[in-house]
C-alpha positions, 0 to 999 in steps of 0.5 A: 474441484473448480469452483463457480469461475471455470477458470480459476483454481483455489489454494484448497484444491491445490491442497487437496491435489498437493500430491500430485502435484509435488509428484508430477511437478504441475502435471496437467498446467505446464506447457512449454514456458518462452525461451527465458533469453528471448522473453525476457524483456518482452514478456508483458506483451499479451501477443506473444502469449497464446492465452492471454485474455482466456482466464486465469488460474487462482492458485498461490506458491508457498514460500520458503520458510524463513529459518532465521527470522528477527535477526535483520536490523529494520532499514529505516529510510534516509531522506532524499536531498534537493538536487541542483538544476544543472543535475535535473538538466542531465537529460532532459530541459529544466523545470518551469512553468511554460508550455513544455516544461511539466513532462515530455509533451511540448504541449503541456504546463503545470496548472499553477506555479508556487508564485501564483500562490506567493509561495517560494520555487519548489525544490527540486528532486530527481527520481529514476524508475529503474530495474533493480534487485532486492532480497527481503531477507538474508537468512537461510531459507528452507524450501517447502512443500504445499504441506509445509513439509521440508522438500529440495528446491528445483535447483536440487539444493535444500537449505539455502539463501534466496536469490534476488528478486527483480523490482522496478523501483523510485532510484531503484530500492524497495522501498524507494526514497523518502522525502521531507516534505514542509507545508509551505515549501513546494517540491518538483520531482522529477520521474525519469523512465529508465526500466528499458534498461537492465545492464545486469541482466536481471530477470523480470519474471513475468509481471510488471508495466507492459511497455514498462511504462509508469505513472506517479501519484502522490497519494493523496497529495493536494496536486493539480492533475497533471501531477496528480498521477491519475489515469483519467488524465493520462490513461497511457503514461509515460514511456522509456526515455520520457519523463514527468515533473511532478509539482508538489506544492505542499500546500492545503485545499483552500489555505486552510491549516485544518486541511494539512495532513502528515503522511503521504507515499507515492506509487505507480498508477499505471492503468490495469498494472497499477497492483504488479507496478507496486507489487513489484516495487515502485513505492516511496514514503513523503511525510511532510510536516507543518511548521506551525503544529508539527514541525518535526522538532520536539525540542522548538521550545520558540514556537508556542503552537508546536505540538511536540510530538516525538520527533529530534533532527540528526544532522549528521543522518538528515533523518528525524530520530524517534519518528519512524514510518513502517511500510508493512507489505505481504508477497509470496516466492515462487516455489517452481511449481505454482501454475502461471496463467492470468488475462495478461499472460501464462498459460498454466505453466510453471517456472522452477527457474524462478523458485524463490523470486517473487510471485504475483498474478493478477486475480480479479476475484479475490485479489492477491495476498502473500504468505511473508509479511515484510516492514520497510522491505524486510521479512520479520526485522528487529528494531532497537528503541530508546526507552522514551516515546516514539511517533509510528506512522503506519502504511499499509502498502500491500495489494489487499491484505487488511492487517490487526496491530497490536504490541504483544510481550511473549515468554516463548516467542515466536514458533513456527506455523505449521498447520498442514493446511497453507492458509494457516501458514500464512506469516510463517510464524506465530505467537501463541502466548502473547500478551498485550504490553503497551497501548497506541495512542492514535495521534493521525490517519490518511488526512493528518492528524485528528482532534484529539488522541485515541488511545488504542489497543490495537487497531486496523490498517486497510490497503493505503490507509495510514495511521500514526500513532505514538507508543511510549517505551519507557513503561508497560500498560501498567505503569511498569517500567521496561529494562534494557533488554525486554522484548515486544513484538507487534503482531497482526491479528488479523487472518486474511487468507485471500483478498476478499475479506478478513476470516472468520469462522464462516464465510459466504458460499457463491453458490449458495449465497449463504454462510457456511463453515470457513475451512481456512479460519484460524482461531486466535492467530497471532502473526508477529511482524517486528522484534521490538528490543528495549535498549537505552535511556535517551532525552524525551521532550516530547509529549502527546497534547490532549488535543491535536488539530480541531476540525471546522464544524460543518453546517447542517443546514447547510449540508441539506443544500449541496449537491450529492452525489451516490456511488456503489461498488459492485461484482460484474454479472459476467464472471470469468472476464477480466473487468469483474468489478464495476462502480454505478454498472459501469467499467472504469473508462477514461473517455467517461467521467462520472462526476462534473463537480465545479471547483469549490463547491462542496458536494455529499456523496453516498458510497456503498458496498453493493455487498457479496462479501467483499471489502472494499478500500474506496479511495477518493484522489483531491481533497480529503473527506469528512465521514458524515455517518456510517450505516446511518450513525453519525460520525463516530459513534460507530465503535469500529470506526473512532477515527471516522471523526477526522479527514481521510482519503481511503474509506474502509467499506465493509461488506454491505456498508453505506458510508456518507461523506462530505468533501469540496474542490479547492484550489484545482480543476481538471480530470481525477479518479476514485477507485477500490485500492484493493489494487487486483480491484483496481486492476479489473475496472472498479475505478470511476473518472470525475473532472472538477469544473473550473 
């Protein structure tokens, strides 16, 4: 049965056509699908599909099941390291701060150059987008049908590995690299366009960057805006053969130390494929450290402010031990019979030549989620620990999906989800007999670290958002001690079976506007996503400070005189069209910038949810800002909010919420954006422009 979009179909209908489909191999969708020889480097372009621009079809694959999951080691990232200036001039001039010398404009410059600051010459890295291949797992892999029901793959084979999947990636690895970053110590990066190129013949499937174009933006790094990755600066991006010098300064708004943060990644920001771009790899993790505060070394007894926060330098690694980001990452394989349409191209037909691979369609309405969660690029990995305390920092680098964490211990471990419906597969397993076993302590979100530590049980983690928190593995949550060999898991709670909003036991009726039974709704579902084993003693000089970094009071008298400004996020009127969501009524549009706030100004700007039952990740490029109150309370006594107390750069607006900030425009001027970073979101227009006047 479609529902109120005529052109979309929903994962519930395929279920309830599953036979059918699975007899006629998607009968009624396939047309007869481009020459895969010819279309393989051409496929983005919508003039070469009949209907591109016609609608879309929302349906999802399932994915085979992973038969052999927390066996895999979790990759942990190595740290890029500094290249020389005779490297960065390979194939393209030298870095600097003249006309010509930001990107392959002759026209253009960096804002502000770090001797303009007193600050040293950047670093340099070289960063290559490039066409690669990737596997998000190495066990066996059984093909499944729409029931969860063992079947034979299109290639006539059952059981069996995975073949690779192609990505666009930063040095062309999933994640891509990660980099060191220093307050005080500036970076250049450069980003050199290679995705033209595919030596290996890989097959890109049918998603990515049209033109294979990109754009870099450190999110949410303090950057001038010709750095900054933005499509308001620079709506077309840059094309095969040119290249951008990203200038980091690592320096924060207003040389104010309150105002440094921790952890930053970098992604694509392509206009209208920002969601396929990181979908199909183009992410990389910068945590970045301050020397006064958080040097990275538990061990610097010499300096007296030093937080000693779980963190030891490896020489021989270059990675700092006990200090590890987790970039969690949801994506579905094509099972060779899911129809293929959405506005950029597709007309219903399937692709059993690409069973396996991943999946990814541009749905406005609810956004895209995926049935297998991966860390660090890895489906269901384990990890070994010291028994000693560790730092986590945590990103959410999915297109939509909201995740629950929690440390759980289990006697039976994980089982197979194998609910006939799919949407109660998703995860592929399930702890049914977890226990929470350990506590968080929150040490740092978006904006770095907040004031004081908030000890947690679980907590969530939104679309871009990032949380830091430090888990003790030397001793249960009741004082007992862990052995060699115990095993945790840390599970999501959290069902979230499309874009559009966690599950519950009812959901909102389109048609009707009122809340009916969720058919989909999970009670008590427990995914794992890492197999956590205890392993030896190791030296601990780290400690979890009772106060972190205090934050200036803002003057209230003060705040009733600086502009404000309101802005609301809501679903277009005209549904079927691709531009499904609007901000202030309005489709993003580069030409029109809805904001003109002057360079250090502090403003108050009001953000709403316009409602309908969607959430909403509004994230806000620049400076961070400081949540004045939530729904009317002051910030942070709302209890699903005790971070609200600190600085963030994505706001987590639940369904009807009105959230009020106060935020200010240092050191830069220039063309900058805010958008929902539910990325399909994003990708249909709910993005607003502003320039910071100089």
């Amino acid at each position: 049965m479609l529902n109120r979009d005529r052109h979309m179909l929903h994962r519930r209908d395929l279920l309830r056509w599953g036979g059918g489909l699975l007899a006629a191999s998607g009968a009624g969708f396939r047309v007869s699908a481009p020459d895969p020889a010819s279309a393989q480097d051409i496929f983005q372009l919508p003039a070469n599909y009949a209907c591109a621009g016609t609608g879309y079809i929302e349906a999802h694959p399932c994915s085979p099941r992973i038969l052999n999951p927390f066996t895999e080691e979790l990759p942990i990232p190595v740290p890029m390291q500094p290249v020389s200036l005779a490297e960065m001039m390979e194939n393209h001039p030298a870095p600097g701060p003249g006309v010509g010398q930001q990107d392959s404009d002759p026209n253009t410059q960096h804002q502000i150059w770090p001797s303009q600051l007193s600050l040293p010459e950047p670093l340099l890295y070289r960063v290559k987008l490039e066409v690669s291949y990737h596997s998000f797992t190495d066990s066996n892999v059984q093909p499944v049908d729409v029931f969860g029901q063992p079947t034979i793959a299109p290639n006539g084979i059952g059981v069996q590995k995975l073949p690779f999947s192609c990505i666009y990636g930063f040095n062309g690895t999933f994640p891509g690299p990660m980099i060191y970053a220093r307050y005080g110590q500036p970076n250049l990066v450069r980003f050199e366009n290679h995705l033209d190129e595919n030596p290996d013949g890989w097959d890109r499937c049918d998603f990515g960057a049209d033109n294979y174009t990109f754009l870099t933006h450190l999110h949410n790094g303090h950057t001038a805006p010709e750095s900054d990755g933005n499509p308001h600066y620079k709506p077309g991006a840059y094309h095969p053969g040119q290249y951008c010098d990203n200038l980091y300064l690592n320096y924060p708004a207003g040389n104010d130390d309150a105002e440094k943060q921790s952890f930053f990644w970098f992604h694509d920001h392509k206009m209208d494929f920002t969601g396929a771009d990181v979908y199909k790899g183009m992410v990389g993790l910068y945590p970045i450290y301050d020397p006064i505060l958080d040097p990275g070394n538990e061990n610097d007894t010499k300096n007296r402010n030093n937080l000693r926060l779980p963190g030891v330098p490896n020489p021989s690694s270059k990675r700092i031990d006990y200090d590890i980001p987790l970039a969690l990452y949801d994506c579905a394989l094509d099972d060779g019979m899911t129809p293929h349409k959405d506005f950029h191209n597709g007309c219903g037909e399937t692709h059993p030549e690409w069973w396996g691979k991943t999946f990814f369609r541009h749905f406005p309405n609810h956004g895209f989620v995926g049935d297998i969660f991966t860390v660090n690029g890895k489906a269901y990995p384990v990890f070994e620990v010291k028994r000693r305390k560790y730092r986590l920092r945590f990103l959410d680098a999915s297109i939509a999906r909201i995740y629950n964490l929690m440390p759980m211990s289990s006697s039976s471990g994980p089982v197979v989800a194998d609910d006939p419906n799919p949407a109660k597969r998703q995860g592929q397993f399930r702890i049914r007999d977890g226990e929470q076993c350990m506590r968080f302590s929150e040490i740092a979100v978006d904006g770095g670290l907040i004031p004081f530590p908030i000890v947690r049980d679980a907590f969530e983690l939104w679309p871009a958002k990032r949380r830091e928190v430090v888990v003790d593995f030397s001793r249960y949550m009741d004082g007992t001690p862990t052995t060699k060999g115990d095993v945790i898991y840390l599970v999501n709670t959290r069902q979230m079976t499309t874009g559009r909003k966690p599950n519950g036991p009812t959901m909102l009726d389109d048609n009707t506007g009122k809340d009916v039974i969720d058919p989909d709704f999970e009670p008590g579902f427990c995914a794992p996503l890492i197999k956590i084993v205890i392993g030896d003693d190791a030296p601990d000089n780290s400690q979890v400070p009772m106060q972190l970094r205090p934050l200036p009071v803002i003057n209230s008298k003060k705040l009733k005189t600086l502009p404000t400004r309101s802005f609301e996020l809501q679903r277009s009127g005209v549904f079927g069209g691709e531009n499904e969501w609007l901000i202030n009524g309005r489709v993003f549009d580069p030409s029109v910038p809805l904001a003109t706030p002057s360079r250090g100004v502090p403003e108050v700007w009001t953000l709403r949810n316009g409602g309908g039952g969607w959430v909403h990740p509004l994230h806000l490029h620049y400076e961070e800002h400081r949540v004045l109150t939530r729904n009317g309370i002051p910030t942070p006594l709302d209890p699903r909010h005790p971070d609200d107390n600190s600085k963030e750069d994505v706001i987590a607006l639940d369904p009807g919420e009105e959230v009020v900030i106060y935020r200010n425009f240092r050191t830069f001027s220039g063309k900058y954006v805010s958008h929902c970073h539910n990325l399909a979101h994003e990708d249909h227009a709910m993005m607003f422009g502003w320039t910071v006047l100089p």
